[in-house]
C-alpha positions as CSV (number, residue, x, y, z in Angstrom):
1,X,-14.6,5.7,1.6
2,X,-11.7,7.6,0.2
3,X,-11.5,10.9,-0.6
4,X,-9.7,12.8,-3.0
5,X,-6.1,12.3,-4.4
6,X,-5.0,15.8,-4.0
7,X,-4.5,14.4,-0.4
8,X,-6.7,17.2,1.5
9,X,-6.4,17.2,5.1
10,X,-9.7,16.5,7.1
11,X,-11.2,17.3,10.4
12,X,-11.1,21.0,9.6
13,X,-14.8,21.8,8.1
14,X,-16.4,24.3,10.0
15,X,-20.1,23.5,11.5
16,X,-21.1,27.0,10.4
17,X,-21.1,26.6,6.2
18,X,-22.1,22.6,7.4
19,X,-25.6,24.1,8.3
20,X,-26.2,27.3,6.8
21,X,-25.0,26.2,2.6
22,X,-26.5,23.7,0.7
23,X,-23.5,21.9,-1.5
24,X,-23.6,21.0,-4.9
25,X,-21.7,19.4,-7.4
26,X,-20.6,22.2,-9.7
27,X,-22.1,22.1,-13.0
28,X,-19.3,22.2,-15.2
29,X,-16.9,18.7,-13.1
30,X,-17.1,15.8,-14.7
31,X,-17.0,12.5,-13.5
32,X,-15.2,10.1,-15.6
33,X,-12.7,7.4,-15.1
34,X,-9.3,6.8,-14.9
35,X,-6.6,3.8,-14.0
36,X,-8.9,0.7,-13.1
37,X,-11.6,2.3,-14.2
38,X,-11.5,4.2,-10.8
39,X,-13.9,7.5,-10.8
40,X,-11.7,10.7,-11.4
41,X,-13.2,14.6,-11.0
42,X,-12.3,16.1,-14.1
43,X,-12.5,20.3,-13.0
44,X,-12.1,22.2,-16.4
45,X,-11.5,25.6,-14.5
46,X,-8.0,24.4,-13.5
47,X,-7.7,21.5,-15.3
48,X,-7.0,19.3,-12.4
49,X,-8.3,15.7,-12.1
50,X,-9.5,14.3,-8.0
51,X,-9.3,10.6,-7.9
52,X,-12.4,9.1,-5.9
53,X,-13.3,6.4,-4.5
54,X,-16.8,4.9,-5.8
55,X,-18.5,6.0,-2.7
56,X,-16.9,9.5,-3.1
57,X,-18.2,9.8,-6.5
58,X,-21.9,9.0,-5.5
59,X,-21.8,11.5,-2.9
60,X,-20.4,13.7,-4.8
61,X,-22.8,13.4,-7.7
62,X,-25.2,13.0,-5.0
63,X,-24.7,16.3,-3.5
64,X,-27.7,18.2,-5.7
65,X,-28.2,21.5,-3.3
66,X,-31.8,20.4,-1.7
67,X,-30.1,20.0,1.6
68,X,-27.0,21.2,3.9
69,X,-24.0,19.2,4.2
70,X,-24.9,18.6,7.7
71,X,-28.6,17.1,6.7
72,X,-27.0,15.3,3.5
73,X,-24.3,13.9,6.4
74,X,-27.1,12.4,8.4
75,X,-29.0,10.6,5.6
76,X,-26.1,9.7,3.8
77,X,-24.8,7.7,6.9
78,X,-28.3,6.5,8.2
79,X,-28.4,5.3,4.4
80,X,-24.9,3.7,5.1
81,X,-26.2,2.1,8.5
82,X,-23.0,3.2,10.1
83,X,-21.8,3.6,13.0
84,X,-21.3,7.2,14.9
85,X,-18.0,7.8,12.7
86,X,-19.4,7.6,9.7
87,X,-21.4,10.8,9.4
88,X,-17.8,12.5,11.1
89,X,-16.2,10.6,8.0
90,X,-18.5,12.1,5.4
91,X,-18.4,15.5,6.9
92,X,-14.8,15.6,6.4
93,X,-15.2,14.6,2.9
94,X,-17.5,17.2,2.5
95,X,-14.7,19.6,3.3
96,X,-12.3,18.3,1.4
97,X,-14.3,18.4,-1.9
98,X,-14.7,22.3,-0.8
99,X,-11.7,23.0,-0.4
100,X,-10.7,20.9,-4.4
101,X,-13.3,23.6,-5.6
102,X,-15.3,20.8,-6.3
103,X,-18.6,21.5,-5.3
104,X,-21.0,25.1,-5.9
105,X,-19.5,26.4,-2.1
106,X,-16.3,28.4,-3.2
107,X,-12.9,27.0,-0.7
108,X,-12.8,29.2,1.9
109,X,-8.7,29.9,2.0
110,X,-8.4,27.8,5.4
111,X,-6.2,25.0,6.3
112,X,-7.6,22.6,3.9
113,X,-7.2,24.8,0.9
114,X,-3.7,25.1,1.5
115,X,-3.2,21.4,1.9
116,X,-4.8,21.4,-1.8
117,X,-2.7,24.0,-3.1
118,X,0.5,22.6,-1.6
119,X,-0.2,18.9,-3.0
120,X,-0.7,20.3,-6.6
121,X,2.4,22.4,-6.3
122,X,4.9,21.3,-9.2
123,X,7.9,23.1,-7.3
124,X,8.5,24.1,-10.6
125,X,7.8,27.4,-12.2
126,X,6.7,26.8,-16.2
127,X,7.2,28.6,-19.4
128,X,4.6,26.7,-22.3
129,X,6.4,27.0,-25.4
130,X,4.3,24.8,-27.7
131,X,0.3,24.3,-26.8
132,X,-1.9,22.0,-27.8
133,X,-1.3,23.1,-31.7
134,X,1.3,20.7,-31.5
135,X,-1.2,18.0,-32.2
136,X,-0.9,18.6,-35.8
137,X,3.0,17.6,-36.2
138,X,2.7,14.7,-33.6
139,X,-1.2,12.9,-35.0
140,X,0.4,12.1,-38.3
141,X,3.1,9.9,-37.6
142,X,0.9,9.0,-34.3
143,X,-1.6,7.3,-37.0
144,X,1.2,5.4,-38.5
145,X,2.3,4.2,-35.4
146,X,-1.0,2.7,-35.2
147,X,-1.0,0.8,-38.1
148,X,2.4,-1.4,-37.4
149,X,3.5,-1.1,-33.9
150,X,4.4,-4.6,-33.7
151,X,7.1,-4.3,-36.5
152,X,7.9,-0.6,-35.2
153,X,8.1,-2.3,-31.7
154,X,10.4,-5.1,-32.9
155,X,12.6,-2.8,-34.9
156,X,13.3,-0.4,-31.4
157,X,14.1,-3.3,-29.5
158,X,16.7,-4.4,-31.9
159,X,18.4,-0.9,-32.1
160,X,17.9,-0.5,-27.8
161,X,20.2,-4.0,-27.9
162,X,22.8,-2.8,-30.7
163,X,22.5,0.7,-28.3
164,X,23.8,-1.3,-24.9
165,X,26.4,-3.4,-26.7
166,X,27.6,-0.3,-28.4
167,X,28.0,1.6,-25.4
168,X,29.9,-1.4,-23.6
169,X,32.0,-1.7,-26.4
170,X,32.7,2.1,-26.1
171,X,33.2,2.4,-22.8
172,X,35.7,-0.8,-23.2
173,X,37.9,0.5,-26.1
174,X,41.1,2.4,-25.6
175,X,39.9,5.8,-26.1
176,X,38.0,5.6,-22.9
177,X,40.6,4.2,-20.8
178,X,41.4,8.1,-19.4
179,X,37.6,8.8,-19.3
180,X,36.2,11.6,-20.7
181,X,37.8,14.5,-22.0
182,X,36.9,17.9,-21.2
183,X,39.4,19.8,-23.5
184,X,37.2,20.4,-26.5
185,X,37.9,23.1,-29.2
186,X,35.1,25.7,-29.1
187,X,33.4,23.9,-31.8
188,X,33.2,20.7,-30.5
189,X,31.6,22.5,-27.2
190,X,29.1,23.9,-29.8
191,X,28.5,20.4,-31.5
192,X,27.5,19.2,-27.4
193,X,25.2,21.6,-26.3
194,X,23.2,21.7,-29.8
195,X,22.9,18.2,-29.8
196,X,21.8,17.8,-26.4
197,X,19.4,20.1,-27.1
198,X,17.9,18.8,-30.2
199,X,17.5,15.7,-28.1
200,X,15.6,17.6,-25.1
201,X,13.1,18.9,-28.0
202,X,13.0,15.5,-29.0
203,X,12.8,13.5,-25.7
204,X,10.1,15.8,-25.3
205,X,8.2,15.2,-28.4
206,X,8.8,11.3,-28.0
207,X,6.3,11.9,-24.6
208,X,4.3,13.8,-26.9
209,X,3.6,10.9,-29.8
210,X,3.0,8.4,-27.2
211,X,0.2,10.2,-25.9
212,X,-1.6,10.9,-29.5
213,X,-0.9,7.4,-30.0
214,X,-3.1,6.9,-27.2
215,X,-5.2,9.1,-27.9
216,X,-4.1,11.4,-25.0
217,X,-4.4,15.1,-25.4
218,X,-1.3,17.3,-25.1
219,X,-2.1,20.3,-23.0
220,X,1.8,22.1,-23.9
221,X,5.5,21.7,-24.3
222,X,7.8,24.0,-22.3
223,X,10.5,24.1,-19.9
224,X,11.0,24.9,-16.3
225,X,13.2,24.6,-13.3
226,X,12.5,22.1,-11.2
227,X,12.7,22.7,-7.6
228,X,13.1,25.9,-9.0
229,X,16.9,25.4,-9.5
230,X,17.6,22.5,-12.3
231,X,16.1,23.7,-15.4
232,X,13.9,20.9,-17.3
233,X,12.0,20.9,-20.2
234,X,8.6,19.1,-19.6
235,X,5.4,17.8,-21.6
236,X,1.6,18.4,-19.6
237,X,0.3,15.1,-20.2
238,X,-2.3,15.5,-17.3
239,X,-5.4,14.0,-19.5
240,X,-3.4,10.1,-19.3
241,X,-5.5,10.5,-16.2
242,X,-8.0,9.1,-18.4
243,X,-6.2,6.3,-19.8
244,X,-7.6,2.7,-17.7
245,X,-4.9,0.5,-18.1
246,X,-1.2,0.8,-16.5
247,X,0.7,-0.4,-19.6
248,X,-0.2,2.4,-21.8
249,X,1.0,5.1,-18.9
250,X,4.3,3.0,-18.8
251,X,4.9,3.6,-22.8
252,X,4.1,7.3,-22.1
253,X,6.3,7.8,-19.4
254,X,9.3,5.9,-21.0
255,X,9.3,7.2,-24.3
256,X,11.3,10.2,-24.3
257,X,13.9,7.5,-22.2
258,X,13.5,5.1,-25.5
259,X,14.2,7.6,-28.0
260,X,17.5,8.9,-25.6
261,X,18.8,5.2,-25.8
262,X,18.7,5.3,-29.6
263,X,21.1,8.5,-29.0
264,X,23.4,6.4,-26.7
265,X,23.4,4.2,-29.6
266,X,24.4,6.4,-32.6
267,X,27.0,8.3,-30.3
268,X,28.5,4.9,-29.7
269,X,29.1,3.7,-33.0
270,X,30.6,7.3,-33.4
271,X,33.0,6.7,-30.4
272,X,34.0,3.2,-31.8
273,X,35.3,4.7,-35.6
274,X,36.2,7.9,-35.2
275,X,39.8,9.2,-33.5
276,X,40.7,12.6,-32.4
277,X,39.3,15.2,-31.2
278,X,35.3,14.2,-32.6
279,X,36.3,10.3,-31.2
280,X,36.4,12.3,-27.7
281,X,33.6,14.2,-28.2
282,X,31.5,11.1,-29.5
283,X,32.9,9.4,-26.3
284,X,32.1,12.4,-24.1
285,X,28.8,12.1,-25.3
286,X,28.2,8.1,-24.7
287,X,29.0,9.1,-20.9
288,X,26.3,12.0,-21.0
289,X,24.0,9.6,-23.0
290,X,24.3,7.3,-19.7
291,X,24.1,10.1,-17.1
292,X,21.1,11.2,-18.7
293,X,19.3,7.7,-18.5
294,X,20.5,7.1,-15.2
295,X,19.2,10.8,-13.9
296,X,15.8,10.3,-16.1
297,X,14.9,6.7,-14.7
298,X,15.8,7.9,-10.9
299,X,12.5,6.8,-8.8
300,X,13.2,10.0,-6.0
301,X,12.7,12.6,-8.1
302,X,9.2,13.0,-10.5
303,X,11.3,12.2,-13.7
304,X,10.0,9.5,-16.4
305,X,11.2,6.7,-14.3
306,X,9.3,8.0,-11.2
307,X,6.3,8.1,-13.2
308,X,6.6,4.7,-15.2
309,X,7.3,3.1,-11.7
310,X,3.8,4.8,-10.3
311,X,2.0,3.5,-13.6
312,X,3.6,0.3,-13.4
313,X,2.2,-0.3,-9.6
314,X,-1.0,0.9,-10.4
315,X,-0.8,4.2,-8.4
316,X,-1.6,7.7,-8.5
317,X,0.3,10.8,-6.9
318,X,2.3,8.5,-5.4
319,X,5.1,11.2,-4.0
320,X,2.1,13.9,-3.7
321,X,0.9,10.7,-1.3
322,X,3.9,10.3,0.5
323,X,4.5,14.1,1.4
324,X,0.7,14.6,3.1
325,X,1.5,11.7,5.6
326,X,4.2,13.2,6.2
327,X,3.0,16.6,6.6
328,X,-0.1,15.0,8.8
329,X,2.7,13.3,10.9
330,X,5.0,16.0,11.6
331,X,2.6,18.4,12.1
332,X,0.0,16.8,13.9
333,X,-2.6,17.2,11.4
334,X,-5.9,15.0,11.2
335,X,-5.5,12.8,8.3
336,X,-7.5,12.8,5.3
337,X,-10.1,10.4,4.4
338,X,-8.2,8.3,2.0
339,X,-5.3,8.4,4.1
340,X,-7.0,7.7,7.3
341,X,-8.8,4.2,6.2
342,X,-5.1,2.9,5.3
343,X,-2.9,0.8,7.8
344,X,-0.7,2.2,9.9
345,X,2.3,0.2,8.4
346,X,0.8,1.9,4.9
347,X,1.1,5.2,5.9
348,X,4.3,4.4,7.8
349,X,5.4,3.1,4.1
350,X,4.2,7.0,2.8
351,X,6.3,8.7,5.4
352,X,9.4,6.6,4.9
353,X,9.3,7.4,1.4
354,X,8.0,11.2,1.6
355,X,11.3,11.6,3.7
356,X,13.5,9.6,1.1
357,X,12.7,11.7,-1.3
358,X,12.8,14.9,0.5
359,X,16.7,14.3,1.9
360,X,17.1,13.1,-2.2
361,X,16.0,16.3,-3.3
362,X,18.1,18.3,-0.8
363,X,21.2,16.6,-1.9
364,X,20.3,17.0,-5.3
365,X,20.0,21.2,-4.7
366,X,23.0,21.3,-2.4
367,X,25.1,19.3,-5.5
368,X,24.1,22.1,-7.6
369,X,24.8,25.1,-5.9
370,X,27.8,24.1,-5.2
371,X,28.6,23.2,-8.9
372,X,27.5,26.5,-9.5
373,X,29.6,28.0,-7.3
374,X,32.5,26.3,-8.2
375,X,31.8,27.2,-11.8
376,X,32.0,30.6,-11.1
377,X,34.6,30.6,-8.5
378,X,32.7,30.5,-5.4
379,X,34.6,27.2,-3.6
């Protein structure tokens, strides 16, 4: 049996609400499905979807408040024909849907709370700027989509190919033998930062269409700083939860990355026929064009390649995953259910990469501050 995805830590239900409450599943979760058709919690309260396992969704729905979680323990794994474990294993899992607010019992703030409150943590503060409104600028051209996205598929992969020579050829030519130059006029500085921000709205947008093409609601569009120091802009595209199959989560997560190659593209036919001062901007901008791809497809970090990598194996909360065995481990915490029933050499494979990403994230906020120390004179 595994338990939810939110990676709750087990072991840590009190006997006392065990005999004295009667759990139920509250009225307004909904159990639906999600990548391989796998049962998801859908809690409209928060908004947050808790993967199950098939057995975790019958006990869940299961759970109808004639009984208290210690009686529903003891049928439930007489039912099972188990072994003594077994009513320990669904005991925990009783917990853990308590404290993922789950079930009629309210979480009770203890140690299992937290763990669900620190594996939902973004580590990035939000400002929405656009809510779901949006829908009515993106389901248009969404619909056309529809009706030709072989041709519209074909025509992107042409212009992605003419994009990567292009940017060869640039990077090849003369005018990039020095590398980029820094020594714009004023207005060329203003011609980089509004273009690079029309492409954020864009990139952002692109995310957007992909899910109405899907079918996919779009909660908001907003920014925020993620790890609460590199400021991002972001699109909520919880609900692709829903979506069964791994190649549509691929589109969605790369398509803000296809729309910035058609970018590299146009700013590298700039680069090859124009000279001056706008051929070194054009250039200037082919080299942000690839720094940008390169940052956006890095697995470490929970950017668009991160999550087309996760869709592509067929996971969920992959890094969310990684950090709660690594918590359990340096800790010393009881593992949770879903983490407990894997190998060791699995959840040896979460810690390695929990701690990967972790030293990657460090290095990423130690480059900054000192960038932005050095930009203001610090070092």
């Amino acid at each position: 049996m595994a338990g939810p995805s939110t990676g709750v830590a087990s072991g840590t239900a009190e006997p006392s609400w065990l005999d004295t409450e009667r759990p139920a599943m509250r009225p307004d979760v909904e159990i639906t499905e999600g990548l391989h058709h796998e049962p998801l919690a859908y809690d409209p309260v928060s908004g947050h979807y808790t993967r199950l396992s098939r057995s975790g969704a019958a006990i869940l729905t299961a759970l109808d408040g004639s009984m208290t979680g210690r009686e529903f323990a003891a049928r439930a794994s007489g039912a099972g024909r188990g072994d003594g474990s077994t009513r320990q294993v669904v005991l925990d899992f009783l917990g853990e849907l308590r404290a993922a607010g789950l079930l009629t019992v309210p979480p009770d703030g203890g140690r299992d709370a937290s763990a669900v409150r620190f594996a939902r943590r973004s580590h990035m503060p939000r400002r929405p700027l656009v809510g779901s409104g949006v829908r009515a600028v993106l389901d248009p051209p969404a619909a056309l989509l529809r009706r030709a996205p072989l041709p519209f598929g074909v025509l992107w992969t042409a212009a992605a190919v003419l994009a990567v020579w292009g940017a060869g050829s640039a990077l090849a030519a003369p005018l990039a033998s020095g590398g980029p130059a820094l020594s714009l006029p004023v207005w060329g500085w203003t011609v980089v930062v509004c273009s690079m921000l029309l492409q954020t709205a864009l990139h952002e947008l692109a995310h957007g269409l992909a899910c109405r093409y899907y079918g996919v609601p779009v909660r908001e569009i907003g920014v925020g700083l993620l790890f609460y120091l590199v400021p991002v802009a972001y699109v909520d595209r919880t609900d692709a939860h829903r979506l069964p199959g791994r190649g549509s989560r691929v589109v969605i997560a790369l398509a803000g990355v296809a729309q910035d190659v058609l970018w590299l593209g146009g700013w590298s036919a700039l680069s090859l026929y124009a000279d001056g001062q706008f051929g070194q901007l054009s250039l200037l901008m082919v080299w942000l064009q690839i720094g940008l791809l390169l940052a956006n497809l890095n697995p470490l970090l929970p950017t668009d390649g991160y999550h087309a990598l996760e869709s592509a194996m067929g996971t969920l909360n992959l890094r969310s995953r990684a950090f709660t065995a690594l918590r359990c481990r340096v800790l010393r915490q009881p593992p949770p259910s879903w983490l407990a029933v894997r190998s060791r050499s699995r959840q040896l494979r979460y810690q390695v990469f929990g701690v990967v990403c972790l030293a990657y994230a460090l290095l990423v906020a130690v480059f900054c501050v000192r960038s932005l120390l050095a930009l203001f004179g610090g070092v």
